[in-house]
N, C-alpha and C positions, 0 to 999 in steps of 0.2 A: 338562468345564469344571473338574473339581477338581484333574486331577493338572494341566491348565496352569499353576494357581497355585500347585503347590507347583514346579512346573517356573521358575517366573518367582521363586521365592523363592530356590531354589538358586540361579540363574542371577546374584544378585547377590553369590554368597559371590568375593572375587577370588581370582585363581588362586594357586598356592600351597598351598592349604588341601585337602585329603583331603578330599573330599565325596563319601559315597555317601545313597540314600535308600533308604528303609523296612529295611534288610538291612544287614549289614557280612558279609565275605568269612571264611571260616576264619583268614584270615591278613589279616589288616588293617595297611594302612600308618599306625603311629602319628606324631603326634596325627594326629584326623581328628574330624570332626563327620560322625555321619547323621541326616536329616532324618525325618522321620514325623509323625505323627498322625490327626486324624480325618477322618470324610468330609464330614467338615462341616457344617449347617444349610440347608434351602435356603428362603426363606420369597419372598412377593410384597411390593412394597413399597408405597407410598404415605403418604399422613397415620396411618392408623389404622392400615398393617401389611398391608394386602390391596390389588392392583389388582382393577380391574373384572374383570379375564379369569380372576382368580386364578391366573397363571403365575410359576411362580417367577424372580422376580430380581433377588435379593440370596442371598448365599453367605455363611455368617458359621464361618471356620475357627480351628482353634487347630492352630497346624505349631509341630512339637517339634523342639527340637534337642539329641540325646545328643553329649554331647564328650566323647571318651577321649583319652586319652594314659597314655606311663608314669611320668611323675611328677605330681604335683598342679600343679607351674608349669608344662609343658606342657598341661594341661588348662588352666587360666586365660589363659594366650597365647591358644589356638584359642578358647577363648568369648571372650577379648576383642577376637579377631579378627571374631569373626562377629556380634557383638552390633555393632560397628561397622559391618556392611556391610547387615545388614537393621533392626536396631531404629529406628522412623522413616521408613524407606524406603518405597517406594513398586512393589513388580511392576510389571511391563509384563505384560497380557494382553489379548490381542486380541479386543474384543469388550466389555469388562469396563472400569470401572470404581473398580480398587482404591482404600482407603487406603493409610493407613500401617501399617506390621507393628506392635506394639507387645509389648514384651518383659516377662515376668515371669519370678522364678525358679521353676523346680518342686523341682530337687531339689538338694542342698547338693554340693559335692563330697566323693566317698567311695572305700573301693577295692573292684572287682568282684571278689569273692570266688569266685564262680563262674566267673573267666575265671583258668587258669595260662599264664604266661609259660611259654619255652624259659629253666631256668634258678631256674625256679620262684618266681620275681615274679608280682604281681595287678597290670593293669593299673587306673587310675584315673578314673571316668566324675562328669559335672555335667550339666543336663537343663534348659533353658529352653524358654519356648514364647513361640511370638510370634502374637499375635491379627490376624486378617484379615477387615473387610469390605467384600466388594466385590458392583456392582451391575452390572448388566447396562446398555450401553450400546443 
């Protein structure tokens, strides 16, 4: 059930956009955003937080989004590309009951200093996350 939702969260970025998830390749097509984070929460729901059966289902994630690119306005393009295709938005997941994705920043834009260019340029990374919960239908 976890990686459908992060499969359902990609799946709203529109085409055009270099999207891979958890990984980027040795040779990455810049800009590009990779998806990540955690495995998320899994709790029972009800009034007080438990059903009767105690089985879980409610999912509460936080999916990351790393934006690189080789300039800084490349990077701000792709996050403001993508911040328009999930922040708000709604997954489709079959079985599931999402909300809305809901966006914060995590980290500012900066240059990866540990990544050299062909040329010897540092490519440039910005890091949002966007909050998820969804319920079991």
């Amino acid at each position: 059930m976890i990686l459908e939702h992060y499969s359902a969260a990609k799946a709203l970025i529109r085409t055009g956009t270099t999207v891979y998830m958890w990984s980027v390749p040795d040779t990455p097509k810049y800009p590009y955003v990779c998806l990540w984070g955690d495995p998320g929460n899994e709790s029972s729901g009800g009034p007080d937080g438990d059903s009767l059966e105690d089985v879980p289902d409610v999912l509460d994630l936080r999916i990351r989004a790393t934006y690189a690119g080789l300039t800084g306005d490349s990077v701000l393009i792709v996050c403001r590309n993508t911040r328009a295709d999930l922040n708000r938005k709604t997954p489709a997941v079959a079985g599931w009951s999402p909300g809305k994705l809901r966006q914060a920043s995590l980290m500012d834009v900066q240059t990866d200093t540990s990544v050299t260019l062909t040329g010897g340029a540092n490519p440039v990374f910005a890091v949002d996350e966007f909050a998820l919960v969804s319920s079991k239908l």
